[in-house]
N, C-alpha and C positions, 0 to 999 in steps of 0.2 A: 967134649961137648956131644950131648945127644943127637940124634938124626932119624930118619923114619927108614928102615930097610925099603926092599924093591915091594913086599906085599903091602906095605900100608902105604905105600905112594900108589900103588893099583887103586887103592882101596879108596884112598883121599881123594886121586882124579875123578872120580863120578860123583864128586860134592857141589855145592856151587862156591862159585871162585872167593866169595867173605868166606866161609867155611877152609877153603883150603890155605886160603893167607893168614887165619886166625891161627890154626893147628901147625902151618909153618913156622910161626912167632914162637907157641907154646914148646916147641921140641928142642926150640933152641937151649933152653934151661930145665923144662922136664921131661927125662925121658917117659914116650909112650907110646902105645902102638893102635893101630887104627883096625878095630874089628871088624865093620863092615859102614858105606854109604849107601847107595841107592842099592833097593833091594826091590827084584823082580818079585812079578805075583806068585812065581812058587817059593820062594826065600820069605817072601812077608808074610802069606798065609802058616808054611811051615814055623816061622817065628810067633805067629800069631796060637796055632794050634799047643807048642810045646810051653805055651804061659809066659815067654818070653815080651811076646806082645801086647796090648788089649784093642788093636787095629787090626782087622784085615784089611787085603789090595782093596784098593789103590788109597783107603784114608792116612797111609802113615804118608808122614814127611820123608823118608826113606825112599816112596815109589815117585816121587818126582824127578824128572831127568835132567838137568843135574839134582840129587838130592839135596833139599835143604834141612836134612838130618845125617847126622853121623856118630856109630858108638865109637867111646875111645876109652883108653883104660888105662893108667899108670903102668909102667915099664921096671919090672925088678934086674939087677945084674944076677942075682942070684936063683934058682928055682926056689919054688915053681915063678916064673917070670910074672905071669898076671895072680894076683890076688884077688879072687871072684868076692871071696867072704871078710876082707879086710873090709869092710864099709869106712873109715877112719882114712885110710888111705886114699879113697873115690872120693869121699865130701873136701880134704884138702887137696885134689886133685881140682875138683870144681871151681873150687874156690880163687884155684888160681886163673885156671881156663876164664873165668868170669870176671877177673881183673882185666886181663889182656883183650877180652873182648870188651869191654867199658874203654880204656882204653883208645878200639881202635873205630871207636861209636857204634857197636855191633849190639841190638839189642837179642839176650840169646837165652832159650829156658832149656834149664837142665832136669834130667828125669830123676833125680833126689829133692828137685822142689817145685813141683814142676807151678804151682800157683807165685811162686819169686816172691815169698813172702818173708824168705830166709830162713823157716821154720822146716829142720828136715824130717822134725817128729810129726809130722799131720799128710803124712802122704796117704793117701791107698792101694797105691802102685808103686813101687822103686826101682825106677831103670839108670841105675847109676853112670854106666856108659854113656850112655845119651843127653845129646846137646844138640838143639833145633836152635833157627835161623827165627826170631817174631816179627813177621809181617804185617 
């Protein structure tokens, strides 16, 4: 059975607590690993600069404390462990992250669609990792 190592429980504990009990659910069946939660203004601006982002501090959900964003990525046994450029692999990742949080009444937008139109060909941005908390 999959489990999150010591970095991505670091990483998960600065989320807020639906965020951490969703991602708890989702590891139990799919391995994954947790990139980053709340992200200081030189993490999010740097994220922001290298096109990673289209937010600077403080608009992302990331710089809220607890974050009510988090990237997360499918987990390979094999190398390279994360697949940046499998997109195939990140939209059935979502897919299932977004059962489980239906599921557990968590309404949540994912950065492959991000209008939850279910449409992942009409983006202008694709932050595949990313899964925010809709308030």
């Amino acid at each position: 059975m999959p489990a999150f190592g010591k970095i991505s429980k670091q990483r998960l504990a600065t989320c807020d607590q639906r965020l951490i009990n969703l991602f708890e659910e989702v590891v139990k069946e799919y391995d994954c690993t947790i990139i980053c939660g709340h992200r200081t203004k030189a993490k999010q601006n740097k994220a922001f600069h290298d096109g990673f982002s289209t937010l600077q501090f403080p608009q992302s959900k990331h710089n809220l404390n607890p974050s009510i964003a988090v990237d997360v990525a499918p987990y390979f046994l094999q190398k390279p462990h994360i697949r940046w450029n499998d997109t195939k692999s990140f939209i059935l990742f979502a897919g299932y992250v977004k059962g489980i949080a239906t599921s557990q009444g968590l309404k949540i937008r994912w950065g492959g669609d991000w209008d939850n139109d279910w449409d992942v060909t009409d983006q202008t941005f694709n932050d595949l990792p990313h899964f925010e908390l809709i308030e």
